[in-house]
Residue frames as qw, qx, qy, qz and C-alpha x, y, z in Angstrom:
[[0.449, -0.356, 0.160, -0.804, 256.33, 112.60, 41.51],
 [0.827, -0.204, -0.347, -0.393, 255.13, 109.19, 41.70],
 [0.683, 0.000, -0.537, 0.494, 258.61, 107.72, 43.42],
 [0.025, -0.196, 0.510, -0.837, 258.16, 111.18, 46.35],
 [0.230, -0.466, 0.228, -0.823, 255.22, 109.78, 46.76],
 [0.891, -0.271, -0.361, -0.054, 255.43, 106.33, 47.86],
 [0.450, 0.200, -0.546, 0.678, 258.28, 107.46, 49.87],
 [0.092, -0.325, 0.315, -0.887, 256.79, 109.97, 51.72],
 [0.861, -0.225, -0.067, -0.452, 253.89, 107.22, 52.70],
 [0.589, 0.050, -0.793, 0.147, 256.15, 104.20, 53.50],
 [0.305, -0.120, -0.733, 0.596, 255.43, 102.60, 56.60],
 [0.360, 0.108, 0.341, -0.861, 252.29, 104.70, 56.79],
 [0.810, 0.393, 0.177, -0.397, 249.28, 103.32, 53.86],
 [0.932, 0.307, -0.115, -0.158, 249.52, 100.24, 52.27],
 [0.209, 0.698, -0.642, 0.239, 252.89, 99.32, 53.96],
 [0.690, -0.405, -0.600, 0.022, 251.04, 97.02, 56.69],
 [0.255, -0.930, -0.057, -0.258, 250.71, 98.02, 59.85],
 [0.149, -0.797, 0.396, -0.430, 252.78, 99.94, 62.44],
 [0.804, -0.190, -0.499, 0.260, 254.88, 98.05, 65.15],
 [0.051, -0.835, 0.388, -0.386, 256.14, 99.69, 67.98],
 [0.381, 0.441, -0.788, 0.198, 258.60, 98.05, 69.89],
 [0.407, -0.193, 0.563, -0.693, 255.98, 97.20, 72.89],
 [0.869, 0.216, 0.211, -0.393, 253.52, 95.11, 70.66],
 [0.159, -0.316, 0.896, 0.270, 254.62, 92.06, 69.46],
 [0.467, 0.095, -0.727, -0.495, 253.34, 89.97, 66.28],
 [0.013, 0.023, 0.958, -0.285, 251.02, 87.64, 67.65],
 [0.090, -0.660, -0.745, -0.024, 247.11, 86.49, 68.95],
 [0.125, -0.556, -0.415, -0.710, 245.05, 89.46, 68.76],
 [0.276, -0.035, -0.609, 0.743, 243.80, 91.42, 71.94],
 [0.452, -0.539, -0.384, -0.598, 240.89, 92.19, 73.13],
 [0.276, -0.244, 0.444, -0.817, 239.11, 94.15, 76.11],
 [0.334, -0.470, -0.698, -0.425, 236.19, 92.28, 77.14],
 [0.415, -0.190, 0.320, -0.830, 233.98, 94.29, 80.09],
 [0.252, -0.333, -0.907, 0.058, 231.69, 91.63, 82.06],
 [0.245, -0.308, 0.130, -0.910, 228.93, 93.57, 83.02],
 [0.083, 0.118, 0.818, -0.557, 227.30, 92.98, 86.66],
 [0.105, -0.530, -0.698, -0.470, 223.63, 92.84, 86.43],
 [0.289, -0.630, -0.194, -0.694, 221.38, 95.46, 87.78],
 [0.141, -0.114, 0.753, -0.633, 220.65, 95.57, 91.47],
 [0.004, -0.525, -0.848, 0.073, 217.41, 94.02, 92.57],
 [0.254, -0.261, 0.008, -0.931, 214.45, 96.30, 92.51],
 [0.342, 0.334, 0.665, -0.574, 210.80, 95.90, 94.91],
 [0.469, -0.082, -0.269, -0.837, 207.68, 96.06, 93.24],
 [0.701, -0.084, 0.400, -0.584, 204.21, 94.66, 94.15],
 [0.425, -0.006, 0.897, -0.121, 203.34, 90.96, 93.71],
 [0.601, 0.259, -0.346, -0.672, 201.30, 90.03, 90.36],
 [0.877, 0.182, 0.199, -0.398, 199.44, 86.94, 89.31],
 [0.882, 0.443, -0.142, -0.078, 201.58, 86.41, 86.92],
 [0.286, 0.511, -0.744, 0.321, 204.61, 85.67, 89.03],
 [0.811, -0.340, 0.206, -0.429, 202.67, 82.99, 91.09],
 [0.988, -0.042, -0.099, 0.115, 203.97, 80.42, 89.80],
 [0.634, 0.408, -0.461, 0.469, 207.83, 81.76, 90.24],
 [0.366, -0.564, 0.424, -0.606, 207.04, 82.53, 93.59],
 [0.825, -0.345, 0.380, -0.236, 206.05, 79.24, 94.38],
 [0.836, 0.315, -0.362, 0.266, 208.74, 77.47, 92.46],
 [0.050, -0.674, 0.387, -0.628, 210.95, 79.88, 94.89],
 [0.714, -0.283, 0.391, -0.507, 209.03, 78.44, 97.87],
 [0.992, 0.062, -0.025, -0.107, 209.63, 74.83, 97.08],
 [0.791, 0.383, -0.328, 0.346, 213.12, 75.21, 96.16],
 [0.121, 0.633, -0.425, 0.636, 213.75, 77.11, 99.76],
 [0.466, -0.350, 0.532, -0.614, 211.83, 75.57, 101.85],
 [0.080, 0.034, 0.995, 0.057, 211.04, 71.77, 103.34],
 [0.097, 0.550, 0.762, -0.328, 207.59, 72.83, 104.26],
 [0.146, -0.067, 0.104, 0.981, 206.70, 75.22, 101.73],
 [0.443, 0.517, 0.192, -0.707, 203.17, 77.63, 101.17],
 [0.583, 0.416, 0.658, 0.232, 201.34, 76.50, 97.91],
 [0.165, 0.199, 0.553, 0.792, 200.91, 78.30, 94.95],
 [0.052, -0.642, -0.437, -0.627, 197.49, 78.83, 96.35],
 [0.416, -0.770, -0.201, 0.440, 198.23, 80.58, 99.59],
 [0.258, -0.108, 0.227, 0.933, 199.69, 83.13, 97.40],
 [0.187, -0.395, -0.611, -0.659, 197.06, 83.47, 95.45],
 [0.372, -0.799, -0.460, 0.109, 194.72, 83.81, 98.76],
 [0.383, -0.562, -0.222, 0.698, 197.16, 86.39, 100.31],
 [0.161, 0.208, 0.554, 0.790, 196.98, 88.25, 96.66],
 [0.385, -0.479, -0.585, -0.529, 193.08, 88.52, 96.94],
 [0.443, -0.643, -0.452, 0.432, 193.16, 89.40, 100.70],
 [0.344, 0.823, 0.020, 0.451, 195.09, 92.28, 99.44],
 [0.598, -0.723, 0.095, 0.332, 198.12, 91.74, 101.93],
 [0.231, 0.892, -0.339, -0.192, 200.94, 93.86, 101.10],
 [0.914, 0.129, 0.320, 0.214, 202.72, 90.78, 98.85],
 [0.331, 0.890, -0.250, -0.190, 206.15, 92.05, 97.10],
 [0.944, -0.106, 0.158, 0.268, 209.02, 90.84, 95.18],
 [0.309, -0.800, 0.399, 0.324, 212.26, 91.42, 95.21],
 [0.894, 0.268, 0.352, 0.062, 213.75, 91.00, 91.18],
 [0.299, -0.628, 0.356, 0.624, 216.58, 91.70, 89.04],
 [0.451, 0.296, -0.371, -0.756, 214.51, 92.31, 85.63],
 [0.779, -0.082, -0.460, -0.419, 212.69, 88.97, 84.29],
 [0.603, -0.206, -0.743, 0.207, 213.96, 86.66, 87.81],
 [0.611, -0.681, 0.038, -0.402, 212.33, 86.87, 91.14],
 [0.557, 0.137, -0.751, 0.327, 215.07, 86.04, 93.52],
 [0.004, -0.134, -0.642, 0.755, 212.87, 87.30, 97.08],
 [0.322, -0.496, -0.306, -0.746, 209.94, 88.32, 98.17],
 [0.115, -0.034, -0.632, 0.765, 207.81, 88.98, 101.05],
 [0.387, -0.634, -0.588, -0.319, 204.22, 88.89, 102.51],
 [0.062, -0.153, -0.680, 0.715, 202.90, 90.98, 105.30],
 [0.258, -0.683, -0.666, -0.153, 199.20, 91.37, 106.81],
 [0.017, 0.039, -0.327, 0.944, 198.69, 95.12, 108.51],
 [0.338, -0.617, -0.585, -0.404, 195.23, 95.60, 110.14],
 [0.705, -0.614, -0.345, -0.085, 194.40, 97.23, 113.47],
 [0.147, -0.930, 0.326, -0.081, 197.80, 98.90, 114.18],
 [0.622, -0.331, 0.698, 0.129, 199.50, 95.87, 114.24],
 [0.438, 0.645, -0.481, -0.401, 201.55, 94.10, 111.25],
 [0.721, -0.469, 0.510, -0.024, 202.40, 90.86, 110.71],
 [0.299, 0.679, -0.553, -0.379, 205.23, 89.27, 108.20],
 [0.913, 0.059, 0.170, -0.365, 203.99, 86.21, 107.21],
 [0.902, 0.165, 0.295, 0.269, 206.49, 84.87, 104.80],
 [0.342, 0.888, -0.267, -0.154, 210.06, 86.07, 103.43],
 [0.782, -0.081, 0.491, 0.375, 212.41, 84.01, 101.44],
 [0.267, 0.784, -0.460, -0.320, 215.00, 84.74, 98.82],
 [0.960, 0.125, -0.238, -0.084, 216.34, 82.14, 96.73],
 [0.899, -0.376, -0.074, 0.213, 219.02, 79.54, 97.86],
 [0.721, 0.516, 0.150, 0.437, 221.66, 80.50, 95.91],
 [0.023, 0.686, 0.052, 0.726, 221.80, 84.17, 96.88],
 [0.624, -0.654, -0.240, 0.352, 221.66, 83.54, 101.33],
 [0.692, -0.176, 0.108, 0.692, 224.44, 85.83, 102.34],
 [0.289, 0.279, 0.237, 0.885, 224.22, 88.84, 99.88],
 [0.052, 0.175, 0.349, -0.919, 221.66, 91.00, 102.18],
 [0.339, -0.244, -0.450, -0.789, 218.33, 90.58, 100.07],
 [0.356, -0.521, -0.770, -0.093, 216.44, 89.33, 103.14],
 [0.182, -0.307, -0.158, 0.920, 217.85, 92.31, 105.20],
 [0.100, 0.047, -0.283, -0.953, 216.63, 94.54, 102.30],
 [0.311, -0.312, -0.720, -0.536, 213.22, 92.55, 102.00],
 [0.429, -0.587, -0.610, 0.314, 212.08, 92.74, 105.65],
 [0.082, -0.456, -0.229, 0.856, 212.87, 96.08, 105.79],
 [0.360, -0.159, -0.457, -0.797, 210.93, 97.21, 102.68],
 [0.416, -0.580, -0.693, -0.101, 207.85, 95.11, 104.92],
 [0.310, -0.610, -0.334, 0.649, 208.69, 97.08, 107.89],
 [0.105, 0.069, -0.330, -0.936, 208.88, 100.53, 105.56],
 [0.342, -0.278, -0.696, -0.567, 205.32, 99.17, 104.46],
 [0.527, -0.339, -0.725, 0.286, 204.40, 98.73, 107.84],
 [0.266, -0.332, -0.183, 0.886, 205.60, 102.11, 109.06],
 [0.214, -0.198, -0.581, -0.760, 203.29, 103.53, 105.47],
 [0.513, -0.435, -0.713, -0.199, 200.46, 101.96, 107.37],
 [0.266, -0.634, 0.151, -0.710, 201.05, 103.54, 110.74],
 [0.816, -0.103, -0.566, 0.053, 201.74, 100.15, 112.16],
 [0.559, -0.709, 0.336, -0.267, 202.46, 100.51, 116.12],
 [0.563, -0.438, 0.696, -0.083, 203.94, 96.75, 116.22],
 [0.780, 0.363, -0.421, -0.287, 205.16, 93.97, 113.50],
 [0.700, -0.288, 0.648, -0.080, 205.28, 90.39, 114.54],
 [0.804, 0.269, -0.530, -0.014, 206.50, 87.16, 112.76],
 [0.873, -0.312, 0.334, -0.169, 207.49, 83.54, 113.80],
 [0.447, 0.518, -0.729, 0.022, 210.76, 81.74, 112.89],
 [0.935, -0.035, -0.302, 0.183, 211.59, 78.09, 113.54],
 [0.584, -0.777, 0.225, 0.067, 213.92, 77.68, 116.44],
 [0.835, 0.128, 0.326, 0.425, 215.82, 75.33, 113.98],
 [0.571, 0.643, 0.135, 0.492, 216.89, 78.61, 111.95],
 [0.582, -0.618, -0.080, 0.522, 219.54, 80.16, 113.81],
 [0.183, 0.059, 0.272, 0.943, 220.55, 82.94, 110.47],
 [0.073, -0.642, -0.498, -0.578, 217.03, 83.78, 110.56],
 [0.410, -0.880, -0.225, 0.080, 216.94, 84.82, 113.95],
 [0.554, -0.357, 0.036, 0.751, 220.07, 86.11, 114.05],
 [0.131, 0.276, 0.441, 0.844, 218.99, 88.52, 110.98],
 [0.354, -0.769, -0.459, -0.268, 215.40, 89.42, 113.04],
 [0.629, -0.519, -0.153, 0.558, 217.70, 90.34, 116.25],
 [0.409, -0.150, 0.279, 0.855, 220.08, 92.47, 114.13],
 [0.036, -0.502, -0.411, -0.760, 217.30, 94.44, 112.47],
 [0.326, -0.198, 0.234, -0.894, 214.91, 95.28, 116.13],
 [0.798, -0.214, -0.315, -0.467, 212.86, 92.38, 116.79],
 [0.023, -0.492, 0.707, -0.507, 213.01, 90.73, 119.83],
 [0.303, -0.209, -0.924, -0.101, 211.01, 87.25, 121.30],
 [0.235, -0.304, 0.313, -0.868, 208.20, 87.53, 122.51],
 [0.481, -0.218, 0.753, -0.393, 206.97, 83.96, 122.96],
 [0.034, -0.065, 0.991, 0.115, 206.25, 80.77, 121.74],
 [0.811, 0.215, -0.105, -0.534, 203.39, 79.35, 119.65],
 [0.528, -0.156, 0.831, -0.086, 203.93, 75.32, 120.80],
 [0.487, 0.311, 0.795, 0.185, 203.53, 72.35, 117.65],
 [0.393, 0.754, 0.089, -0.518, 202.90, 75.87, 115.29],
 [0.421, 0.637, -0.469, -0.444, 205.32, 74.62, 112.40],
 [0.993, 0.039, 0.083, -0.069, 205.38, 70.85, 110.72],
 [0.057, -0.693, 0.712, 0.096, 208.82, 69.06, 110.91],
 [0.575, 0.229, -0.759, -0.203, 210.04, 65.88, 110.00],
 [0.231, -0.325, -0.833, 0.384, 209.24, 64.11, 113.70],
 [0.106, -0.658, -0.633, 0.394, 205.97, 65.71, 114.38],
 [0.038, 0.918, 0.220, 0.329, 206.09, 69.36, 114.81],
 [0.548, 0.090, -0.210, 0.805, 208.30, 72.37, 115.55],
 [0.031, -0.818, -0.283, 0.500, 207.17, 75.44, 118.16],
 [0.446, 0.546, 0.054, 0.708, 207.89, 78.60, 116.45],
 [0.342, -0.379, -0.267, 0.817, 209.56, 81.48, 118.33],
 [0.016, 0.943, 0.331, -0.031, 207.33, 84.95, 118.25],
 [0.486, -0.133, -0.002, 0.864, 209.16, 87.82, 117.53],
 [0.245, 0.910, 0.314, 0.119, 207.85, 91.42, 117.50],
 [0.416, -0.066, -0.079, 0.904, 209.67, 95.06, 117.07],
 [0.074, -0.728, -0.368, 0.574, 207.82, 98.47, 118.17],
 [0.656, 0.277, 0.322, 0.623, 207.40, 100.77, 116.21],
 [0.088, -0.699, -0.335, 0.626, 207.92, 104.50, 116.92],
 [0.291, 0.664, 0.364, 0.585, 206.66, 107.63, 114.75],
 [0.305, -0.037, -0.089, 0.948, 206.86, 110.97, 114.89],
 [0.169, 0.599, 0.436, -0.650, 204.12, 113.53, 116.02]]
């Protein structure tokens, strides 16, 4: 009994394993899955992401907003959001709504990331906020020098609407800044 019944097991338990003729002896295989991280999500603006907001701001810009112009715009209670993909802030965005009229003070995303649509996505979430508000019109000012920012204001509905002379600091002096607003229509 004992010899039918290591036969009837060879090549199955305690024989080592199976070959088929496809897998050859060798380094070990393995799947490995890279998983992409989350899309960004919005949420409001907190205290406690001052300071990565203004790290942000320093590392995008020459001329950048302190740490406490956040903090003022925070305590004005303008509509201040960032734009994160769980514990990093890689955008955000300020706008001021009063009086039917909006204006989008400040939106940057980090360097790194240009290119992949999060300022798209962040200006419109202001405008959305804007539209929340019953906003009629939303201005902002871009440097003439930034020729992807306007080209990204254009391509969303905003359109010049004139010039604020010596309005941003530059490395010789000062730099106008081009006006830009974009109507906004609602429904009865």
């Amino acid at each position: 009994m004992r010899a039918l019944a290591k036969s009837a097991f060879r090549g199955k338990i305690g024989a080592g394993p199976r070959r088929s003729r496809h897998c050859q002896p060798g380094p070990t295989h393995a799947v490995v899955a890279i998983l992409k991280p989350g899309p960004a999500e919005f949420r409001r603006m907190r205290a406690e992401d001052l300071d990565a907001v203004a790290a942000l701001e320093v590392a995008a810009y020459e001329f950048p907003w302190t740490r406490a112009i956040f903090a003022d715009c925070l305590r004005a209670g303008y509509d201040c959001i960032v734009l994160g993909d769980g514990h990093t802030i890689v955008g955000y965005g300020v706008l001021s709504a009063a009086a039917g009229e909006a204006h989008i003070l400040n939106v940057c995303v980090a360097p790194m990331l240009h290119g992949n649509g999060n300022g798209r996505r962040i200006v419109r979430r202001l405008i959305d906020i804007a539209r929340w508000q019953r906003v009629e019109r939303v201005y902002l000012e871009v440097r003439p020098s930034n020729p992807r920012a306007i080209g990204l204001y254009e391509s969303i509905g905003f359109n010049e609407f004139g010039r604020r002379p010596n309005y941003y600091p530059a490395k010789k002096g000062r730099e106008d800044a081009i006006v830009m607003a974009m109507e906004l229509l609602h429904e009865p």
